[in-house]
C-alpha positions as CSV (number, residue, x, y, z in Angstrom):
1,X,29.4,-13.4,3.6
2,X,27.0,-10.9,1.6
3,X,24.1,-10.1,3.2
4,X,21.4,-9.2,0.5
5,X,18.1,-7.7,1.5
6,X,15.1,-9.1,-0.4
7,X,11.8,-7.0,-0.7
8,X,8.4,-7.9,-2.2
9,X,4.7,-8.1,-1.1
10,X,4.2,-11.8,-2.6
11,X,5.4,-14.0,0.4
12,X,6.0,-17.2,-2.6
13,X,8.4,-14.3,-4.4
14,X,10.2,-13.6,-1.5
15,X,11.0,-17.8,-0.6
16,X,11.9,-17.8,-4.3
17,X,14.1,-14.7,-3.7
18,X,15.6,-16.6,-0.1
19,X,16.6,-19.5,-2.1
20,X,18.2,-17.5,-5.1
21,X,20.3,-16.1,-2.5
22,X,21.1,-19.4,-0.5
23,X,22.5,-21.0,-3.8
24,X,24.7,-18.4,-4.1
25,X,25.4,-18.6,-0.4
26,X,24.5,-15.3,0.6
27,X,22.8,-14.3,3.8
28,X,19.0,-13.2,3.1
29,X,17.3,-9.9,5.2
30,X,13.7,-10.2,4.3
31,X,11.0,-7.3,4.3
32,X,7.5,-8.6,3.3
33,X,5.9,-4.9,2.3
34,X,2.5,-7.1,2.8
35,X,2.8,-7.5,6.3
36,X,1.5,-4.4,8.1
37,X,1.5,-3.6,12.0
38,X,4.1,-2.8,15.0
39,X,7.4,-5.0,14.7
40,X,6.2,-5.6,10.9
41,X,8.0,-4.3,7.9
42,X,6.8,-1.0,6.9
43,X,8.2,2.0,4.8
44,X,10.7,3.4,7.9
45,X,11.4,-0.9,8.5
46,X,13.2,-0.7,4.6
47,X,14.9,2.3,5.1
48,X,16.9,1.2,8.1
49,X,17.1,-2.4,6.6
50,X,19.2,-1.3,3.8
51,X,22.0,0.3,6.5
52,X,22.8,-3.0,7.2
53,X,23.3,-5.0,4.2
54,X,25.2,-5.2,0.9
55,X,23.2,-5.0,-1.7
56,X,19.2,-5.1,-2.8
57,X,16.5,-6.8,-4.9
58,X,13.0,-5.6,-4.6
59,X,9.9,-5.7,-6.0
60,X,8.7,-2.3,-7.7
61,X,5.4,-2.3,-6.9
62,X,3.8,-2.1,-3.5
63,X,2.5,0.5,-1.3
64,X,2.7,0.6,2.3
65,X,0.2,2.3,3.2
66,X,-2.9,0.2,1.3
67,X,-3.6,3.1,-0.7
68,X,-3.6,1.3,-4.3
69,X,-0.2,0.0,-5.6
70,X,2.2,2.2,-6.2
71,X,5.9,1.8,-7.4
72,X,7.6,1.9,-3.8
73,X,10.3,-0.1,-5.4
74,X,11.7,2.9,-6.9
75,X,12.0,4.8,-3.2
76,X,14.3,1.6,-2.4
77,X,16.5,2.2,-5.9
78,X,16.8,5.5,-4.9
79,X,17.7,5.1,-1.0
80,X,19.9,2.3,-1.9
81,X,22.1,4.0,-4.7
82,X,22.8,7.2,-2.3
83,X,24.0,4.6,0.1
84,X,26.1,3.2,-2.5
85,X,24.4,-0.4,-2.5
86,X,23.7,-2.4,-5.9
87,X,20.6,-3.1,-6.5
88,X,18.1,-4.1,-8.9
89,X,14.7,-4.1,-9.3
90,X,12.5,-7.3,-9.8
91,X,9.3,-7.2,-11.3
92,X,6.7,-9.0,-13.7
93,X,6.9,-9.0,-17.2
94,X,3.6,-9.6,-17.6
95,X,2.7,-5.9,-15.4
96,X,5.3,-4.2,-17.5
97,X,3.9,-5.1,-20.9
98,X,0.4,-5.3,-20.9
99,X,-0.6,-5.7,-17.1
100,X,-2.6,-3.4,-14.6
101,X,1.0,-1.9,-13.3
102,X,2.2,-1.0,-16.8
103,X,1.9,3.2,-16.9
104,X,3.9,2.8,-13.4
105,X,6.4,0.8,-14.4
106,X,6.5,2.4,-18.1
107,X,7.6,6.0,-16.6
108,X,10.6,4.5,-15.2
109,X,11.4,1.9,-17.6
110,X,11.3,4.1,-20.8
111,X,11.7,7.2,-19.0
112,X,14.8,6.8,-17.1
113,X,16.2,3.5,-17.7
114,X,16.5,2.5,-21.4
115,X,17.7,6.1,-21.6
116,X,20.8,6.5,-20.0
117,X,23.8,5.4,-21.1
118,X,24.8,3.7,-17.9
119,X,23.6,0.8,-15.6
120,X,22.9,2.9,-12.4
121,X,20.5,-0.1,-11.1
122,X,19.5,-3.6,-12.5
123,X,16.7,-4.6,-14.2
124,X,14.8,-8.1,-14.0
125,X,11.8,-8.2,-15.6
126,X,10.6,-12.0,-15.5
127,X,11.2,-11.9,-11.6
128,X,14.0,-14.8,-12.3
129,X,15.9,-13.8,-9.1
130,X,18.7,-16.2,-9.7
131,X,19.8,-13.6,-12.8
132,X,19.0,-10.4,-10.1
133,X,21.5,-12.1,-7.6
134,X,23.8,-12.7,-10.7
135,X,23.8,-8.8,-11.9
136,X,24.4,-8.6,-7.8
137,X,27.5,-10.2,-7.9
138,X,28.9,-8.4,-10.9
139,X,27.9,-5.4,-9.3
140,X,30.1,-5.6,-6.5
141,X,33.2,-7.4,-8.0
């Protein structure tokens, strides 16, 4: 059975991410980034979370530390690809275009991602996590 691990801060994403995976009957490892405190996920919680799973979908912005929002997402991309684990990266529309996350997510988008010529990581911008689990799948047929 895959075992996905499902990051995000929003705890109605993440049950929305839980079921995506269920219908696709895939085993769910959750990290709610909100949650802050001993035995609670945190920014070392993640890193040791994505040892033991097949593949990721996260959220691209959160901070861990309460510092302001930052795009923490991209830390997971990065940890998760030099494991070799697919992954893709589920975020808001709405932040991307116009919203208050949109210079943070712009860098990455424009910067890096509609500019190379491969698919290093997926890309779901309406937070539709039945499509992030699909890209998923392909990734690791």
């Amino acid at each position: 059975m895959v075992k996905v691990l499902l990051i995000d801060d929003k705890s109605d994403e993440l049950q929305k991410a839980r079921e995506a995976a269920e219908r696709k009957g895939w085993e769910s490892v959750v990290c709610d980034v909100s949650v802050r405190g001993p035995g609670h996920c945190n920014n070392c919680d993640w890193i040791d979370m994505v040892e033991d799973v097949d593949c990721v979908a996260t959220d691209l912005m959160w901070d861990h530390n309460n510092r302001g929002e930052k795009p923490m997402g991209l830390c997971v991309v990065i940890h998760a690809l030099s494991r070799g684990k697919p992954v893709v990266i589920c975020t808001n529309r709405q932040d991307f275009a116009n919203g208050h996350h949109g210079e943070a997510i712009g860098f990455i988008y424009d910067g890096y991602y509609t500019s190379t010529r491969t698919d290093p990581f997926g890309w779901e911008e309406g937070k539709d996590w039945d499509r992030a689990m699909e890209y998923l799948a392909k990734q690791m047929s």
